[in-house]
MARDRENZA-363818 format. One record per residue: y, z, x of N, C-alpha, C, CB in turn; residue in one letter; residue number from 1. Coordinates in nm, 4 decimals. Glycine has a CB too. Example, Ala and Ser with C-alpha at 12.3 -4.5 7.8 and 13.67 -1.06 7.14 Angstrom:
BEGIN
<site <-0.5690, 0.7800, 1.3190>, <-0.4500, 0.7800, 1.2300>, <-0.3300, 0.7800, 1.3200>, <-0.4473, 0.9046, 1.1308>, A, 1>,
<site <-0.2250, 0.7080, 1.2850>, <-0.1060, 0.7140, 1.3670>, <0.0030, 0.7870, 1.2900>, <-0.0598, 0.5725, 1.4084>, S, 2>,
***
This chain:
BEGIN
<site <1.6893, -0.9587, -0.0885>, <1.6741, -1.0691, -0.1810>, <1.6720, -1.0129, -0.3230>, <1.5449, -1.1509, -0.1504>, X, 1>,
<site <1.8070, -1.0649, -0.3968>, <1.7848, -0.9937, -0.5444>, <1.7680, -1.0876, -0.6510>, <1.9063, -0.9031, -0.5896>, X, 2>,
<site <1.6144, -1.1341, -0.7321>, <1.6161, -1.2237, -0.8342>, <1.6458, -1.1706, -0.9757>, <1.4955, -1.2870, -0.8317>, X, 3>,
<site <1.7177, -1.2657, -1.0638>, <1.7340, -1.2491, -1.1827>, <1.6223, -1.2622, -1.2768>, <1.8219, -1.3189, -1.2089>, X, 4>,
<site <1.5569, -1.1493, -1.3502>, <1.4528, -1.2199, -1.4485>, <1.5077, -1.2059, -1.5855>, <1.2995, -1.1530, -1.4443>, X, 5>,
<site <1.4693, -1.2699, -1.6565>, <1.5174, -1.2833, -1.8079>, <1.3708, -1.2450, -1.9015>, <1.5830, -1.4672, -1.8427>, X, 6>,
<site <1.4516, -1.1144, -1.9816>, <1.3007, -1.0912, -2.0838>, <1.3389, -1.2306, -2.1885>, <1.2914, -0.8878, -2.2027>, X, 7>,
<site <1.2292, -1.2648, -2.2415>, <1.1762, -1.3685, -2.3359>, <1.1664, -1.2711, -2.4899>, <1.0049, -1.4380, -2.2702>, X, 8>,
<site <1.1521, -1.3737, -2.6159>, <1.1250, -1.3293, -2.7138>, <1.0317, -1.2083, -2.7162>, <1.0916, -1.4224, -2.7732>, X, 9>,
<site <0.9344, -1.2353, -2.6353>, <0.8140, -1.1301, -2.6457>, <0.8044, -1.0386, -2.5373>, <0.6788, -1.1965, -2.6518>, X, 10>,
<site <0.9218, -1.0066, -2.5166>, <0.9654, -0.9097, -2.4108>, <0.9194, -0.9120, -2.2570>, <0.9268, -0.7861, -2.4592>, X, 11>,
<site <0.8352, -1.0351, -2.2312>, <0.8229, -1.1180, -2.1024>, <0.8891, -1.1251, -2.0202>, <0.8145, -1.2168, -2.1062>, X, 12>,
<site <0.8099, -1.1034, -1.9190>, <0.9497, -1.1921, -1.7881>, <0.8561, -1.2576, -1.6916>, <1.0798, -1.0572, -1.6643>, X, 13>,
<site <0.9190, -1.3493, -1.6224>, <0.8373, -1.4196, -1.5412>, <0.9018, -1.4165, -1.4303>, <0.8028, -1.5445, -1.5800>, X, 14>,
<site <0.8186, -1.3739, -1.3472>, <0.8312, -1.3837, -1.1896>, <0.8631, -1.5344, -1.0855>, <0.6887, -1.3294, -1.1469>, X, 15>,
<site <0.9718, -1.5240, -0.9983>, <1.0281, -1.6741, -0.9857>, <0.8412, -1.7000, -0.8473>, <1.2804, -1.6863, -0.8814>, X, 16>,
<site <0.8754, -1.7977, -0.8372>, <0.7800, -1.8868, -0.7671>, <0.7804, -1.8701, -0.6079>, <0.8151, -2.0351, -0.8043>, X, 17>,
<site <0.9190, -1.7855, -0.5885>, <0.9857, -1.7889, -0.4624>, <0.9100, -1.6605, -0.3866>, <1.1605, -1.7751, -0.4801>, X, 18>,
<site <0.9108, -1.5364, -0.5369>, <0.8559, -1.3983, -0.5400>, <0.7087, -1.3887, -0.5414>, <0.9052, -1.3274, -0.6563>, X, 19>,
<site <0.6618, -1.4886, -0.5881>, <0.5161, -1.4664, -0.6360>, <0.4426, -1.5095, -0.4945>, <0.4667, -1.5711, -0.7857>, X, 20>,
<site <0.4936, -1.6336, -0.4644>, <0.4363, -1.6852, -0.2695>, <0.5076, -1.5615, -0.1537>, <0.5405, -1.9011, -0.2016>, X, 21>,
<site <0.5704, -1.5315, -0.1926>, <0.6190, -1.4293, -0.0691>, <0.5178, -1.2801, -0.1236>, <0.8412, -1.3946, -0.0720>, X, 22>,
<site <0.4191, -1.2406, -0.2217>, <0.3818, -1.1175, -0.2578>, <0.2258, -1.1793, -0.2638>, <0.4624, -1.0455, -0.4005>, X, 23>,
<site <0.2380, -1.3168, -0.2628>, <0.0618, -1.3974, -0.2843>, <0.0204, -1.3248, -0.4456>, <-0.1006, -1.3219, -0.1153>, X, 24>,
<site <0.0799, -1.3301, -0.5310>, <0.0392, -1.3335, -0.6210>, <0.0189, -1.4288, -0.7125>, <0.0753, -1.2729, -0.6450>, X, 25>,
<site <-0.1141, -1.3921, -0.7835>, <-0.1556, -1.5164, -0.8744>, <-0.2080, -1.4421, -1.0233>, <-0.2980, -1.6189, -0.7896>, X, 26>,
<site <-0.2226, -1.5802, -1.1059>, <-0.2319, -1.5202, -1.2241>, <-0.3702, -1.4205, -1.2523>, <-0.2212, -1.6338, -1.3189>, X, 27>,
<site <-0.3199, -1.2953, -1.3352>, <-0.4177, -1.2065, -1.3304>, <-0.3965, -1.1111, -1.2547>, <-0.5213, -1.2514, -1.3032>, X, 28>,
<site <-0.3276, -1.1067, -1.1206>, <-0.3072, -0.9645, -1.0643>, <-0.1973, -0.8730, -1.1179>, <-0.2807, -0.9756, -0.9233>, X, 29>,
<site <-0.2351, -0.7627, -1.1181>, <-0.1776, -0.6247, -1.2208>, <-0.0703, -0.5878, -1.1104>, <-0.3138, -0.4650, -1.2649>, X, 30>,
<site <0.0534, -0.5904, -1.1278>, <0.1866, -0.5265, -1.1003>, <0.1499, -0.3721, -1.1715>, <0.3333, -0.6231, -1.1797>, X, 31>,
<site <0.2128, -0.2978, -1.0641>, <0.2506, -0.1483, -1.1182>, <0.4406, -0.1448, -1.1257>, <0.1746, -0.0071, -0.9801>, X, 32>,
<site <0.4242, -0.0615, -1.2408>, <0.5694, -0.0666, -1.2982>, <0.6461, 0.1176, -1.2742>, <0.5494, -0.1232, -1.5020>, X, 33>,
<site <0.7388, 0.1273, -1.1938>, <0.7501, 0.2404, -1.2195>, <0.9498, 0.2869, -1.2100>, <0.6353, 0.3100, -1.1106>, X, 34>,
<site <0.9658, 0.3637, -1.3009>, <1.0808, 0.3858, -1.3699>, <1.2129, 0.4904, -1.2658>, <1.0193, 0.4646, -1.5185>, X, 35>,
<site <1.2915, 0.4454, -1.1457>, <1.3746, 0.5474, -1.1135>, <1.5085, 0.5348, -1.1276>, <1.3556, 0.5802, -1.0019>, X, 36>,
<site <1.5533, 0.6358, -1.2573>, <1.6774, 0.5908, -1.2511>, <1.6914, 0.4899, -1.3841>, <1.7019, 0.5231, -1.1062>, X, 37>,
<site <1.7823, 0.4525, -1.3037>, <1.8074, 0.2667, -1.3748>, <1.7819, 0.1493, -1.3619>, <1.8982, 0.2159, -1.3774>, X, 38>,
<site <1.6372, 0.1940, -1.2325>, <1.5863, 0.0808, -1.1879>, <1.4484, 0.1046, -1.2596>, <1.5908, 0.0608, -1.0257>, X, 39>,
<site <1.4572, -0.0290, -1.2454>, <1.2208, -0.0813, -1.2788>, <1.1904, -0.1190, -1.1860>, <1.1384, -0.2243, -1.3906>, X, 40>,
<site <1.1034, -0.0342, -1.0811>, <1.0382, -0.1232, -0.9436>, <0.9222, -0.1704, -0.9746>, <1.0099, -0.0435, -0.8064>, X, 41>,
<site <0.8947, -0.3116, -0.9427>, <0.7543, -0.3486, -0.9635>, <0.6856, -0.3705, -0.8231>, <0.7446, -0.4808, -1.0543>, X, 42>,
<site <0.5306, -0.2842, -0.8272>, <0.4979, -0.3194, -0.7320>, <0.3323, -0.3987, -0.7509>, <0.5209, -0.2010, -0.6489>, X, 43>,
<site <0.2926, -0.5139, -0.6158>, <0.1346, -0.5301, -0.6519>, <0.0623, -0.4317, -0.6638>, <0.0621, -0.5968, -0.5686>, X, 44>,
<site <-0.0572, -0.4702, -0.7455>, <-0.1366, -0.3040, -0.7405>, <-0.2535, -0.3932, -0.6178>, <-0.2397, -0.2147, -0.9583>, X, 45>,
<site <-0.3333, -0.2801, -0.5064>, <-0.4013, -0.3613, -0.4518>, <-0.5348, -0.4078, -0.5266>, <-0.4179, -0.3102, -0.3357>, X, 46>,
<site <-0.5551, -0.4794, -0.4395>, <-0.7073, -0.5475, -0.5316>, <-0.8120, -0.4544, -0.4859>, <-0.7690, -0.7330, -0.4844>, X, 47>,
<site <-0.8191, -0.3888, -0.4054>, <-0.8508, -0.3211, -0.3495>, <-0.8365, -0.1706, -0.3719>, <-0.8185, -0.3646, -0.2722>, X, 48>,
<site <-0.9035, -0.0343, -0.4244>, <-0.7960, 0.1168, -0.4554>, <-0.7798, 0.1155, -0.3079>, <-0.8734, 0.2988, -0.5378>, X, 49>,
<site <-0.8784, 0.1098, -0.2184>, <-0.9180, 0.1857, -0.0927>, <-0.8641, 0.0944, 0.0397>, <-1.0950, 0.2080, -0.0902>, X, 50>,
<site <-0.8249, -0.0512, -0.0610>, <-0.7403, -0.0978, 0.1241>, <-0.6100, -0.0608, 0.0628>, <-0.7394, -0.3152, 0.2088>, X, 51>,
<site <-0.5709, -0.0001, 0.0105>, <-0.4056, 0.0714, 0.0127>, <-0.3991, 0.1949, 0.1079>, <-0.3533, 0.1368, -0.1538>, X, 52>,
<site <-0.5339, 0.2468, 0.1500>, <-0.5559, 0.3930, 0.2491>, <-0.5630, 0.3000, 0.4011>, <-0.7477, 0.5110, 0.2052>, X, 53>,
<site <-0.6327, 0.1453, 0.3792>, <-0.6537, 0.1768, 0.5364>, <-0.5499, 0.1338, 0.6067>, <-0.7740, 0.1141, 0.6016>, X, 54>,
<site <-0.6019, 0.2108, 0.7140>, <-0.4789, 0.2243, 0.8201>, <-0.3721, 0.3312, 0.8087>, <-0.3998, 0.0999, 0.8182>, X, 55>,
<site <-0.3822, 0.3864, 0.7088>, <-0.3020, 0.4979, 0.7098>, <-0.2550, 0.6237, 0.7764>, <-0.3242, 0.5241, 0.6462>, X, 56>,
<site <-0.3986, 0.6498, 0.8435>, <-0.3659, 0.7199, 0.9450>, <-0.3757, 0.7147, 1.1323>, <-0.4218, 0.8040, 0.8983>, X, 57>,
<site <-0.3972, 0.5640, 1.1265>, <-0.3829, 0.4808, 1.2466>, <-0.2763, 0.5468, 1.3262>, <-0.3476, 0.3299, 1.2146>, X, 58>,
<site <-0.3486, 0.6176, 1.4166>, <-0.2562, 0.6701, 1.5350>, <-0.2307, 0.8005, 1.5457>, <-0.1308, 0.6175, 1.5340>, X, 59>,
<site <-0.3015, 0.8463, 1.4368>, <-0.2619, 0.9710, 1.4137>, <-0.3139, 1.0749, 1.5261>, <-0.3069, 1.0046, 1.2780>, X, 60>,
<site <-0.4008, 1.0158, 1.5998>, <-0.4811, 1.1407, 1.6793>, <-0.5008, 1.0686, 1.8348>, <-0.6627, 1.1871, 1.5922>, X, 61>,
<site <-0.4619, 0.9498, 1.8636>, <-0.4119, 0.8637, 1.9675>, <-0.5273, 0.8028, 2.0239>, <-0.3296, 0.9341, 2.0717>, X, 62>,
<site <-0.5638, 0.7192, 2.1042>, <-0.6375, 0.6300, 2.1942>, <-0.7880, 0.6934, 2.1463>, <-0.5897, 0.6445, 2.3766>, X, 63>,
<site <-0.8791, 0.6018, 2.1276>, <-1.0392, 0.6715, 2.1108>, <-1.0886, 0.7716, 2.2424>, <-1.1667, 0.5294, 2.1034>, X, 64>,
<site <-1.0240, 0.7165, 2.3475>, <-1.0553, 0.8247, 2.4902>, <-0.9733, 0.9366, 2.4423>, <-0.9942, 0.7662, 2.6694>, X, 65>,
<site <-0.8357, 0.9622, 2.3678>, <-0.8038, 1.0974, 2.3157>, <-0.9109, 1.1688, 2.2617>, <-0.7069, 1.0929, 2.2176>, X, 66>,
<site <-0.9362, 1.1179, 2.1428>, <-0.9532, 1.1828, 2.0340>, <-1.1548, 1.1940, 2.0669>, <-0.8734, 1.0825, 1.8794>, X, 67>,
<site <-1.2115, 1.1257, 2.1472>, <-1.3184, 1.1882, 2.2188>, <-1.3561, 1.3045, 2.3149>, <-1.3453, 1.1167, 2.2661>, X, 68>,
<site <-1.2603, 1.2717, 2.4160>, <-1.2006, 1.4342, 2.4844>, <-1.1301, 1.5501, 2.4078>, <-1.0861, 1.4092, 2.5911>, X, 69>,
<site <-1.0957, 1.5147, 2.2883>, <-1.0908, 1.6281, 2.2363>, <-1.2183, 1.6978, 2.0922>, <-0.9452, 1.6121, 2.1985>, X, 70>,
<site <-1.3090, 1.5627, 2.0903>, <-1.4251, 1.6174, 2.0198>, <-1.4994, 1.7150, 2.1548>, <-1.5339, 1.4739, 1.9490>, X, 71>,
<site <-1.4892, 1.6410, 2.2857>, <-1.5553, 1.7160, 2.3349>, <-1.4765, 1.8532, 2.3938>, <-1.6218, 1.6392, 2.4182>, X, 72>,
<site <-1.4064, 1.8573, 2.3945>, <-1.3709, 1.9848, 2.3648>, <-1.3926, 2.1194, 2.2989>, <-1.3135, 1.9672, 2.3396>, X, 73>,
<site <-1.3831, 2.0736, 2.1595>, <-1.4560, 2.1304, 2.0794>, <-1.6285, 2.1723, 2.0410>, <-1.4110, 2.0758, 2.0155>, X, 74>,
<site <-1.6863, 2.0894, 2.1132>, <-1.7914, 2.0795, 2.0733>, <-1.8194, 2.2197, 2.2367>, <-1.8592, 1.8914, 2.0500>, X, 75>,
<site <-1.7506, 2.1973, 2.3444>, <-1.7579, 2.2708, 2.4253>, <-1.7176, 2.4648, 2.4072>, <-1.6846, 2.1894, 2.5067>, X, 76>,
<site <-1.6275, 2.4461, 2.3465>, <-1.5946, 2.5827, 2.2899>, <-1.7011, 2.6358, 2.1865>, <-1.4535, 2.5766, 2.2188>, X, 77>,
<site <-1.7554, 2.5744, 2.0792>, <-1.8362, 2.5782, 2.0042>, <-1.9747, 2.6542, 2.0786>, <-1.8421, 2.4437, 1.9542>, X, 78>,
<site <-2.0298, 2.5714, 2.1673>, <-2.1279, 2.5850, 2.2506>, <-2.1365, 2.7592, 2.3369>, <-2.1012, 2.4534, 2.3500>, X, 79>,
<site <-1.9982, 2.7681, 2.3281>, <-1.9531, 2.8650, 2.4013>, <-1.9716, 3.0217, 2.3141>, <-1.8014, 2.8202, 2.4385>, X, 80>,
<site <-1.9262, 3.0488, 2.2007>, <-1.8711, 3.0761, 2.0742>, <-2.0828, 3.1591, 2.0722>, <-1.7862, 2.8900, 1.9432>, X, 81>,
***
């Protein structure tokens, strides 16, 4: 989906109505602006710093029965040690 924005006298642009309900943005939330190229990507900033982390590493270490059998693991070698 590619929208046209038009800067204004005061170097403005306004976001279509179409963009703003598909991103749930409302007035007052801070877009991050960042420069590659010949493009301007705008992105939401979260409202949140720290729900942009969660979930991030969801899965990384597999099923809670994994990643318990392998604390205990460790904790077994440790013991050992």
């Amino acid at each position: 989906m590619e929208s046209v924005l038009t800067l204004n006298q005061k170097s403005q642009i306004v976001i279509s109505k179409e963009i703003r309900k598909k991103l749930d943005l409302k007035p007052g939330d801070q877009l991050g602006a960042v420069v590659e190229g010949d493009k301007i990507i705008l992105r939401p900033k979260p409202k949140s710093p720290a729900g942009r982390l969660r979930g991030l590493g969801k899965g990384t270490w597999g099923s809670r029965a994994k990643i318990d059998a392998y604390i205990e693991k460790l904790r077994d070698e440790w013991e050992r040690a």
